[in-house]
N, C-alpha and C positions, 0 to 999 in steps of 0.2 A: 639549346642549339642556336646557331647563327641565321642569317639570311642564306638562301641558300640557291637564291638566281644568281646567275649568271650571266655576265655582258649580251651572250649568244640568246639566252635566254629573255631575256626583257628586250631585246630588241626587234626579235620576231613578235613577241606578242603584240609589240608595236605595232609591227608591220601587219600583223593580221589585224589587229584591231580597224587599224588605218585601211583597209581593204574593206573589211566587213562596213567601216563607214562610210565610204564611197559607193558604194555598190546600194547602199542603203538610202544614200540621200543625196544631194546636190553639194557638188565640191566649195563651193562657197558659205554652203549654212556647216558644212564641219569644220570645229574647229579644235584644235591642238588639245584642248582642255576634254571635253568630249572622247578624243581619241587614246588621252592620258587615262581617263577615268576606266575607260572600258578595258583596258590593258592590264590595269590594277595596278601601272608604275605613274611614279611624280610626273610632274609636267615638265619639268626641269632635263627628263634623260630622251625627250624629243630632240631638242636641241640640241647635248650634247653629241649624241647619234647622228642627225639629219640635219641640222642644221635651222629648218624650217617646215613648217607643213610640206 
């Protein structure tokens, strides 16, 4: 079988990731890699997405 996320899919995990890291610690000590990691997607589809932290 293929990958099987979806645009809508990894982008929310993002987002929740990136919540759950803010909520967790100081906006400055998170950073994009951290927020990649916990997501389970590349660091790469922050940016495409958002542009930036």
């Amino acid at each position: 079988m293929g990958n099987l996320d979806t645009p809508a899919t990894v982008r929310g995990r993002l987002v929740k990731a990136a919540l759950d890291c803010f909520l967790a610690d100081d906006y400055h000590r998170v950073t994009t890699r951290l927020i990649a990691k916990k997501a389970g997607a590349n660091i790469s589809m922050i940016r495409y997405y958002f542009g930036n932290k």
